[in-house]
C-alpha positions as a printed Julia matrix, in Angstrom:
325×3 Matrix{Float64}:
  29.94  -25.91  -14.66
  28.97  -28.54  -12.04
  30.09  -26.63   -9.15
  28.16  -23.94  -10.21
  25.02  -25.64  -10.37
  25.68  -27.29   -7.31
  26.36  -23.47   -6.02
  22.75  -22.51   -7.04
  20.62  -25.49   -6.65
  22.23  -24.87   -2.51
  21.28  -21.16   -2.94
  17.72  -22.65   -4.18
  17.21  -24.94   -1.35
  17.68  -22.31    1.03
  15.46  -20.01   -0.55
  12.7   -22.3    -1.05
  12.67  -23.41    3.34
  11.61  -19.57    3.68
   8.29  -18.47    3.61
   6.89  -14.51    3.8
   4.23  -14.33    6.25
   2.64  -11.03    7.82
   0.72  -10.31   11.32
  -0.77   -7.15   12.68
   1.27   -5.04   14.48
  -1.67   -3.11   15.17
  -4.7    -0.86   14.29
  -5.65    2.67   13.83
  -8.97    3.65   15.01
 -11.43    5.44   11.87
 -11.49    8.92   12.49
 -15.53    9.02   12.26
 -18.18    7.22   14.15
 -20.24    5.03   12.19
 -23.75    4.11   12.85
 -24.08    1.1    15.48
 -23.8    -2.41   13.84
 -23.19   -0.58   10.18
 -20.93   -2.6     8.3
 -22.28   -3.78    4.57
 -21.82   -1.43    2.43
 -22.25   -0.44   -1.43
 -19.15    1.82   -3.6
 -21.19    4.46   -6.27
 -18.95    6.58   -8.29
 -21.16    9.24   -9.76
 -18.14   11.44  -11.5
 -18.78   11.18  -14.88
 -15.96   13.08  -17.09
 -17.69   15.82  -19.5
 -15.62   14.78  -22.1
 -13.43   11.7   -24.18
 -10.13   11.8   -23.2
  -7.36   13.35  -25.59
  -4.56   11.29  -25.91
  -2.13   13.65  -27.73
   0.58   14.81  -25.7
   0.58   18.29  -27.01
  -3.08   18.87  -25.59
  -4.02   18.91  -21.47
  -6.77   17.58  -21.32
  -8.26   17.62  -17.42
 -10.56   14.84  -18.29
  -8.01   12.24  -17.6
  -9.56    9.22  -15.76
  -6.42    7.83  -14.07
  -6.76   10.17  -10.72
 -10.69    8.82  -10.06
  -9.96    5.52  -10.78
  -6.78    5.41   -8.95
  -8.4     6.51   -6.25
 -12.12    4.72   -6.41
  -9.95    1.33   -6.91
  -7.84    1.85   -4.04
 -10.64    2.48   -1.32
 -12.51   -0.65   -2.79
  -9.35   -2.64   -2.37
  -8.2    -0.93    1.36
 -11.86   -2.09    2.79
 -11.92   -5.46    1.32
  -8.06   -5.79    2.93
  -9.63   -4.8     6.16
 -12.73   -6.66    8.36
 -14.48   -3.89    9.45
 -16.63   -3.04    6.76
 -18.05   -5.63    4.03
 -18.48   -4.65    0.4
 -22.09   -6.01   -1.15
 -22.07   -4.26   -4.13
 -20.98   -1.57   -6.39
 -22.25    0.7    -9.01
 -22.19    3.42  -11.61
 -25.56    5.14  -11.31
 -26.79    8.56  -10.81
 -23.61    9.72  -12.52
 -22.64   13.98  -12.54
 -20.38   15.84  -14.91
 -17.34   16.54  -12.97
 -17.02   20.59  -12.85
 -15.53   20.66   -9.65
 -18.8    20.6    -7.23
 -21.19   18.58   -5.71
 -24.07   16.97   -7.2
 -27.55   17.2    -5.25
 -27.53   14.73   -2.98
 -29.09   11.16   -3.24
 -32.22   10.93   -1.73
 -33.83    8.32    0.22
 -35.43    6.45   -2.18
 -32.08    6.76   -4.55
 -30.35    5.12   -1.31
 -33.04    2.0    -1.07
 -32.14    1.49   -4.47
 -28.63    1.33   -5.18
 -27.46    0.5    -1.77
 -30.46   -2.38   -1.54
 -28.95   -4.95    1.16
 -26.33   -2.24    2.24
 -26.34    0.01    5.64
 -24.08    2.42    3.98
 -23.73    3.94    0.45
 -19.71    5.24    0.04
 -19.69    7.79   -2.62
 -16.96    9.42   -5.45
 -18.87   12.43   -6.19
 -16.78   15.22   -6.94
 -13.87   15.44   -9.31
 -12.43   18.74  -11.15
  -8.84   18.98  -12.51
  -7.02   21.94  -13.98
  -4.03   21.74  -15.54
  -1.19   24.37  -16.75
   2.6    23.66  -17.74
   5.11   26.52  -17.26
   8.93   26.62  -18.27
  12.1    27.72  -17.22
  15.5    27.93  -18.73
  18.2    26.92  -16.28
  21.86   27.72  -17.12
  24.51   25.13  -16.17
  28.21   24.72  -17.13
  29.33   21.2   -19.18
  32.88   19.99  -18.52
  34.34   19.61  -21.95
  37.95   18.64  -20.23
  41.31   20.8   -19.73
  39.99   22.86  -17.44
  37.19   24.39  -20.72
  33.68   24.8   -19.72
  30.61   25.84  -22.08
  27.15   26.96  -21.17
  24.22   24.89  -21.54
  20.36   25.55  -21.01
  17.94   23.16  -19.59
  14.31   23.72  -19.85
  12.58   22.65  -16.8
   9.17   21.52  -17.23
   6.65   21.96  -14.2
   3.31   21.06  -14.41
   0.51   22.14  -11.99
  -2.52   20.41  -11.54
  -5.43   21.94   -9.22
  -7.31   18.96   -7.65
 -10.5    18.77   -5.89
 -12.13   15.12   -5.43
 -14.84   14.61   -2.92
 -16.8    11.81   -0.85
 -19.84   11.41    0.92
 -21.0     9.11    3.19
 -24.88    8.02    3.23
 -26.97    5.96    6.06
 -29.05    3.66    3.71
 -31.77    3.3     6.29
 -32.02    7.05    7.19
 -30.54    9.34    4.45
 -28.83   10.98    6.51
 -25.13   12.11    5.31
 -23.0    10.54    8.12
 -19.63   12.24    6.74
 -18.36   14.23    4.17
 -14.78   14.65    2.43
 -13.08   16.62    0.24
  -9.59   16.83   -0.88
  -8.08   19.67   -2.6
  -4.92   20.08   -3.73
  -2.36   22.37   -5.8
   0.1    19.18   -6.96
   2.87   19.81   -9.25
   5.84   17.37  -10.99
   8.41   18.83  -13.04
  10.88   17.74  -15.63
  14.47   18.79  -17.58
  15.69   18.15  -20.88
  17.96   20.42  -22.9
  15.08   21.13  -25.71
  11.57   22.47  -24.35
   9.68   19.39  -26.48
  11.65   17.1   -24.26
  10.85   18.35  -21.14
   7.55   18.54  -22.36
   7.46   14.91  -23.2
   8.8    13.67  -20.23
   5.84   15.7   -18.5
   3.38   13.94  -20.39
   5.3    10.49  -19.78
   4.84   10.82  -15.75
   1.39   12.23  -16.0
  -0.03    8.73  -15.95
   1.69    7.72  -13.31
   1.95   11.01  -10.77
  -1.95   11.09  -11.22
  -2.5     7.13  -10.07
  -0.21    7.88   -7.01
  -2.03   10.55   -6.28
  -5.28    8.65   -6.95
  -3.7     5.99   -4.18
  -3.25    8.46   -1.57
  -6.77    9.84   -1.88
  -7.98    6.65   -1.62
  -6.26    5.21    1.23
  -6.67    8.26    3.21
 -10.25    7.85    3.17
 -10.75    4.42    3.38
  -8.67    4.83    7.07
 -10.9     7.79    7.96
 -14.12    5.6     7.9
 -13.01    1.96    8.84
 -10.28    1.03   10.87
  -6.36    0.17    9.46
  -4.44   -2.52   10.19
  -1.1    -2.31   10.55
   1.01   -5.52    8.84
   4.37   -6.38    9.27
   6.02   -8.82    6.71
   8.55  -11.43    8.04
  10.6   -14.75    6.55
   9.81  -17.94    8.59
  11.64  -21.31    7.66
   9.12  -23.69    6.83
  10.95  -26.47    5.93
  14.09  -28.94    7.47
  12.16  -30.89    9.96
   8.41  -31.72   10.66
   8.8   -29.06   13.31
   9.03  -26.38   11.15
   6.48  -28.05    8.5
   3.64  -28.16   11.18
   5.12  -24.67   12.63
   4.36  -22.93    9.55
   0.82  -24.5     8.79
   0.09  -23.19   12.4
   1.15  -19.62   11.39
  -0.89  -19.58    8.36
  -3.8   -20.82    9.83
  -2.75  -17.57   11.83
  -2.61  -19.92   15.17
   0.58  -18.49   16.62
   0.39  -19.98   19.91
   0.3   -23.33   18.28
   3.06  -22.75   16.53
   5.11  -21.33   19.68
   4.65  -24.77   21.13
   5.3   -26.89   18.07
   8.93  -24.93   17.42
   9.86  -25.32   21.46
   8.93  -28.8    21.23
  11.16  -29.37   17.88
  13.61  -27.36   19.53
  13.93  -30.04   22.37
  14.18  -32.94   19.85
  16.62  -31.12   17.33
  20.04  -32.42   17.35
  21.41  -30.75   14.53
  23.02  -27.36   14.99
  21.46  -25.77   11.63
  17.89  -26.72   12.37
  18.36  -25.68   15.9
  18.71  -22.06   14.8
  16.49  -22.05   12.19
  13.56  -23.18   15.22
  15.57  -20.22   17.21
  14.71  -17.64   14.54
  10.63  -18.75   14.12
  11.07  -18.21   17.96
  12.55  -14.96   17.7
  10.32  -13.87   15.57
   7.3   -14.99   17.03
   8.61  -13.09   20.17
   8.99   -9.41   18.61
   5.11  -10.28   17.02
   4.38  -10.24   20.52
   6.27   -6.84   21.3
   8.64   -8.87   23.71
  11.68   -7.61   21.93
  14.29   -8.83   25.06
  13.55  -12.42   24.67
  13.38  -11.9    21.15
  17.24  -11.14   21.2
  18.21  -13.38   23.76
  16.11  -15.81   21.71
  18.55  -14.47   18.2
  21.77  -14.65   20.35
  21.42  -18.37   20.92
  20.79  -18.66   16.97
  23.78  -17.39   16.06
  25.54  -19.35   19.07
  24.23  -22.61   17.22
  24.87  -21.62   13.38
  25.94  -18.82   11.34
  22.34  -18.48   10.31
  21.7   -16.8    13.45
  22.84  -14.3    12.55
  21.06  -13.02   10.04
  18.32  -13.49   12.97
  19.96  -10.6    15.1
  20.41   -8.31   11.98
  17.05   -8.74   12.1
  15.5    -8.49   15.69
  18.45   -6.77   17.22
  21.46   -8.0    19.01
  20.89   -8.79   23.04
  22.68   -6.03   25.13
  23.76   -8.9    27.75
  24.96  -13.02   27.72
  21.97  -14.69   27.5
């Protein structure tokens, strides 16, 4: 029992001198042009469903709010992840019953006053859903042993849903509708279970979920069509063993990466021990593939694993160097 704990308060220790970090590995221009020196702007979602929402599983209901707030959330959450644009505010007004077309357009004054403080007004106007379930019977053979077979159905389940969703874009100071989106699709899941009311319950289990990813897509992709992405990469550092790699990683999260550079070479020259050596080695490494300089970032891995097994875990990582460093 004591070597055991022993085993894991090790395993523990070794965990806890990692920390995840992420950089930029670089960014994706919008795919629009945006007014010059727009960036506040307000999120309206006007799509208002015509009815409650039915929660029985033997009715489709196409009023299911999952899919617009899937996808209103994730565009809120994709811009505030990015610096481009600033979100002010936020709002529910001027809401339309979602039949699968645009409402009339917000006018001026309508602009003024929910996107007050804003350049830009970002709006969910459109929404329609229609949803049908078909079934098949698929005949498959069951082992049963000694060479004896049977035949078995399975009902497969496939739902199709017909999407539309749509944005628009609005200069607050003009009226003017800078851009204009719309995504339409024909998206179908499908399911199997040896009874038809299974299949059809495992339909209705997924919905939730296949309608939020699908919500997350639609919301993404727009969010990079009018603001730039960023493109993060998620590393482990060591942060702890000596004060080298204590200041290193403060450096890093203060996202001063040339600081950090210097404080790991500098530890690296006052680092006796073999083990802290390489761990220095590896926040080198790493730092060097940030950078796109993924030679030195071998040779870098290379002497890691020359000064501890640790190393390499390094060149699983960055890539083994094709020559003796």
């Amino acid at each position: 029992m004591k070597k055991q704990f022993l085993i894991l308060l090790v395993l523990f220790s070794a965990c806890a001198s990692k920390q995840q970090v992420s950089y930029v590995t670089g960014t994706s221009k919008a795919t629009i042009t945006l007014p010059e020196g727009a960036r506040d702007v307000t999120l309206l979602n006007r799509v208002r469903l015509a009815y409650p929402y039915n929660k029985s599983t033997t009715v489709l209901n196409p009023n299911n709010p999952d899919l617009v707030n899937a996808a209103f959330n994730t565009l809120r959450n994709t811009i505030k992840n990015q610096s481009s644009l600033r979100i002010v505010s936020e709002s529910n007004n001027y809401k339309y019953n979602a039949n699968g077309s645009y409402p009339s357009a917000l006018s001026l004054s309508d602009l003024k006053q929910v996107g007050m403080g804003s350049d830009l007004v970002i709006a969910l106007e459109k929404f329609g859903q229609n949803i049908s379930d078909t079934y098949t019977i698929d005949i498959r053979r069951e082992n049963l042993g000694n060479n004896t077979y049977r035949e078995v159905d399975f009902y497969i389940g496939k739902r199709v849903i017909d999407v539309s969703l749509g944005w628009k874009l609005y200069n607050t100071k003009t009226g003017e509708i800078v851009d204009t989106w719309e995504e339409n699709d024909k998206y179908f899941y499908e399911s199997e279970g040896r009874t038809r009311v299974r299949a059809t319950q495992l339909l209705a289990a997924n919905y939730k979920r296949e309608m939020q990813n699908l919500g997350v897509t639609y919301g993404q992709r727009y969010a990079a069509r009018i603001a730039p992405t960023e493109h993060r990469r998620t590393a482990s550092l060591y942060s702890d063993g000596n004060e080298a790699l204590k200041q290193g990683i403060q450096a890093v999260r203060g996202e001063n990466w040339d600081e950090a550079q210097t404080i790991w070479e500098r530890g690296l020259k006052r680092e006796d021990r073999r083990r802290k050596k390489a761990m220095l080695l590896h926040n080198l490494a790493i730092n060097q593939e940030r950078q796109g300089n993924t030679d030195e970032a071998k040779r870098l891995a290379a002497k890691a694993a020359d000064q501890h097994p640790l190393g390499v875990k390094t060149q699983s990582i960055v890539g083994f160097a094709p020559a003796a460093y």
